[in-house]
C-alpha positions in Angstrom: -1.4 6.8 29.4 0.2 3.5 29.0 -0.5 0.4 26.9 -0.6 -3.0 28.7 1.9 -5.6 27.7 -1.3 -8.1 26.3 -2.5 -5.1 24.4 1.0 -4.8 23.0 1.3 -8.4 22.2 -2.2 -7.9 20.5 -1.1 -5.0 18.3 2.4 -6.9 17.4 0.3 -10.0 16.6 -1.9 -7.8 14.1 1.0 -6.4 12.8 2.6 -9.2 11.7 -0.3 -10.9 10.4 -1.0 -7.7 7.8 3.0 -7.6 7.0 3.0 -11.5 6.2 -0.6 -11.3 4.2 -0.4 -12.1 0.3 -3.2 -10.4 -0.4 -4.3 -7.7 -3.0 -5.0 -4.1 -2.3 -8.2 -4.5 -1.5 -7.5 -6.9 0.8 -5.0 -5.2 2.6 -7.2 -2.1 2.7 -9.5 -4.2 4.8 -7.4 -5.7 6.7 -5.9 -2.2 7.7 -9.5 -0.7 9.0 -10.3 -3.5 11.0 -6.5 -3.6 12.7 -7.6 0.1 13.5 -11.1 -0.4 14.6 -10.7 -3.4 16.6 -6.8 -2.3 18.3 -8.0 1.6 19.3 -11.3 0.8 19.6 -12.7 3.4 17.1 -16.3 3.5 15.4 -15.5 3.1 11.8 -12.4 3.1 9.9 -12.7 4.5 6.3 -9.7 3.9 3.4 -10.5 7.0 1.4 -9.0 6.9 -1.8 -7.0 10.0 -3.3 -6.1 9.4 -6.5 -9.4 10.8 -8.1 -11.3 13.9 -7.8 -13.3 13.8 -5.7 -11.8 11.6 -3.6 -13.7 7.8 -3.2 -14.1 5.5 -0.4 -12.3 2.6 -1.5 -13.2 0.5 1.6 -14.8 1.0 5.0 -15.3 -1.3 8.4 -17.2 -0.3 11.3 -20.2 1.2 11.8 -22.2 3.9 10.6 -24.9 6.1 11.3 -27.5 7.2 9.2 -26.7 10.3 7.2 -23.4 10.0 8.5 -19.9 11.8 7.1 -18.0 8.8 6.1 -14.7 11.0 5.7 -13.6 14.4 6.9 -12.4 16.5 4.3 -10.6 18.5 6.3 -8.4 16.2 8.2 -7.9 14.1 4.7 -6.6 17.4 2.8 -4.4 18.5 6.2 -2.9 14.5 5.4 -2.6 14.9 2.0 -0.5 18.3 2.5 1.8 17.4 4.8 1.8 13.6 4.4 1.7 13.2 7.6 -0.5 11.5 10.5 -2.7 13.2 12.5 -4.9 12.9 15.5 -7.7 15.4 17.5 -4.9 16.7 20.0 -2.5 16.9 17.4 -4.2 19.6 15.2 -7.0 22.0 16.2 -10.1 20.8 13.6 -13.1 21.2 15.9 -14.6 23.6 13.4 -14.8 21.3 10.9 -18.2 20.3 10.1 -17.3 16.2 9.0 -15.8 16.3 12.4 -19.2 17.9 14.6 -20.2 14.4 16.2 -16.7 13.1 16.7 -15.0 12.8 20.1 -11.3 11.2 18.6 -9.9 10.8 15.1 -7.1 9.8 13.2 -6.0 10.0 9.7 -2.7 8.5 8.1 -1.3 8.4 4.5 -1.2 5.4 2.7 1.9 6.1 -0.4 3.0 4.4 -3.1 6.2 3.5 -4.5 7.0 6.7 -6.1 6.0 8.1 -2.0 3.0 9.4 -3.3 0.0 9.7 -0.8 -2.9 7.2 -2.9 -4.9 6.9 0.2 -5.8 8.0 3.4 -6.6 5.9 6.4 -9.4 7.7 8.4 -11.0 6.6 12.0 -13.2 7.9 14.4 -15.1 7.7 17.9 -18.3 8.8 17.7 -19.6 11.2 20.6 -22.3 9.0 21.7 -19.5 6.3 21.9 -18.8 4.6 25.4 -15.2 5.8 25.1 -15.9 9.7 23.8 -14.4 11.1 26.9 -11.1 9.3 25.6 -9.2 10.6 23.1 -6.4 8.8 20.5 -3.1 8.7 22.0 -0.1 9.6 20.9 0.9 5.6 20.8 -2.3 4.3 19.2 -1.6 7.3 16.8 1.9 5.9 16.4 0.0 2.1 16.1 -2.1 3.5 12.9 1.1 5.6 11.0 2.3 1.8 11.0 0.1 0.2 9.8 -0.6 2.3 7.0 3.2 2.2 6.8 3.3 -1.4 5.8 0.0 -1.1 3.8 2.0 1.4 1.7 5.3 -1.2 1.5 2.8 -3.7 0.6 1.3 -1.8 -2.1 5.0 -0.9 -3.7 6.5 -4.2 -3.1 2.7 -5.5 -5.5 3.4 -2.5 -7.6 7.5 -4.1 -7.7 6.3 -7.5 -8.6 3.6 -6.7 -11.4 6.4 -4.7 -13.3 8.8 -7.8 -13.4 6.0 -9.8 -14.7 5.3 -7.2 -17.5 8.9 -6.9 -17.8 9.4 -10.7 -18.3 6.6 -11.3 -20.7 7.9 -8.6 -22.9 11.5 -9.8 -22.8 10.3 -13.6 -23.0 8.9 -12.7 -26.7 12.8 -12.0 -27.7 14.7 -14.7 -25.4 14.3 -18.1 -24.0 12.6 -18.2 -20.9 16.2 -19.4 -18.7 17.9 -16.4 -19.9 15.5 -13.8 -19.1 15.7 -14.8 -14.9 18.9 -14.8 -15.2 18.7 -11.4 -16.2 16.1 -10.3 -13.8 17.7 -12.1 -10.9 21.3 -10.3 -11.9 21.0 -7.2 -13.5 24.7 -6.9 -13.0 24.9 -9.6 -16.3 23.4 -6.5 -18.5 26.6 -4.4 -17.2 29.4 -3.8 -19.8 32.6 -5.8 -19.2 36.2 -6.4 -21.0 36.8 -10.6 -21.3 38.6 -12.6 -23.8 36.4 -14.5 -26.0 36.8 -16.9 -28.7 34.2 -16.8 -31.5 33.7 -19.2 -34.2 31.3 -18.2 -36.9 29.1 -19.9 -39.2 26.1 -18.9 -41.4 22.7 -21.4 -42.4 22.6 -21.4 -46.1 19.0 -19.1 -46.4 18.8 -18.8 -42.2 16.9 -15.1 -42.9 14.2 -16.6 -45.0 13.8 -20.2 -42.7 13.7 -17.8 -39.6 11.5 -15.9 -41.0 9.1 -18.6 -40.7 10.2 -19.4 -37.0 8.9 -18.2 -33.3 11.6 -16.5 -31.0 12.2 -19.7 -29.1 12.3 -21.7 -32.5 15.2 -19.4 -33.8 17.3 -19.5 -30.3 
């Protein structure tokens, strides 16, 4: 089946908007089941979190029946193996239990900066849905793996950003505050190198015992 050029233009607009967002990651979790809910036209969307055991629901948009599955095991652990996404004409889960009142799912892996799978993003159409008869294409499947995709860039360019901070702050304790960008904007400075230099030394009559008494930024 084919995708009409406004629902194109629909998914690229979503897709910008969650690539641009400064968020956290919770905010990009929800931002990611409601792009799936609201572009395919699914029941729910759940961001099931794998990290832990057992496994939590970190975040979910849509709606939900009373003593309803939130999650399938099944198609989350088949994720989880092959970090991979899947959809209900790509693998053969009917026998699945999570999956009994379910016409179409779709589960994607959300990874880290290491490429590890931290999350899965999990939708579904419920039978009783309008659309039950329909199924998840292979596109909208395509639609979800990137969105999840940029989710998990998202997530390791946060992971990226938190790590120079902690990296600054500890450095900043040892070196003026100029010096350590310049080191984190060229690590190249770091790097050995041969040059000719000219020295002149000089020593402060009791320097050990004044900067003893001094902060870091006080002795540079």
């Amino acid at each position: 089946a084919s995708v009409s050029s406004e629902r194109l233009i629909q998914w690229f607009e979503k897709l910008v908007a969650l690539q641009e967002s400064a968020t956290g990651i919770q905010g990009l979790y929800r931002q990611a089941a409601s792009a799936v809910v609201e572009l395919i036209g699914l029941d729910r969307c759940v961001v099931v979190g794998c990290q832990s055991d057992p496994w939590t629901v970190e975040l979910q948009h849509g709606k939900q029946q009373e003593h309803e599955m939130l999650f399938s095991h099944s198609v989350v652990e088949h994720v989880l193996k092959y970090q991979q996404t899947v959809f209900d004409s790509s693998i053969n889960l009917s026998a699945a239990a999570s999956l009994s009142n379910v016409s179409a799912f779709v589960g994607s892996p959300i990874m880290d900066e290491r490429r590890c799978v931290i999350a899965c993003l999990f939708g579904v159409r419920r039978l009783d849905d309008e659309l039950a008869s329909t199924g998840v294409l292979p596109i909208e499947a395509q639609l979800v793996q990137v969105i999840a995709g940029i989710v998990s860039t998202r997530i390791s360019r946060l992971a990226a950003e938190a790590e120079q901070i902690r990296t600054q702050v500890q450095l900043e304790q040892f070196a003026s505050t100029a010096l350590v960008r310049e080191m984190q904007s060229n690590p190249q400075w770091l790097e050995a190198t041969e040059r000719e230099l000219t020295l002149m030394f000089g020593d402060i009559r009791n320097f050990s015992t004044i900067s003893e008494r001094l902060t870091a930024h006080e002795t540079f």
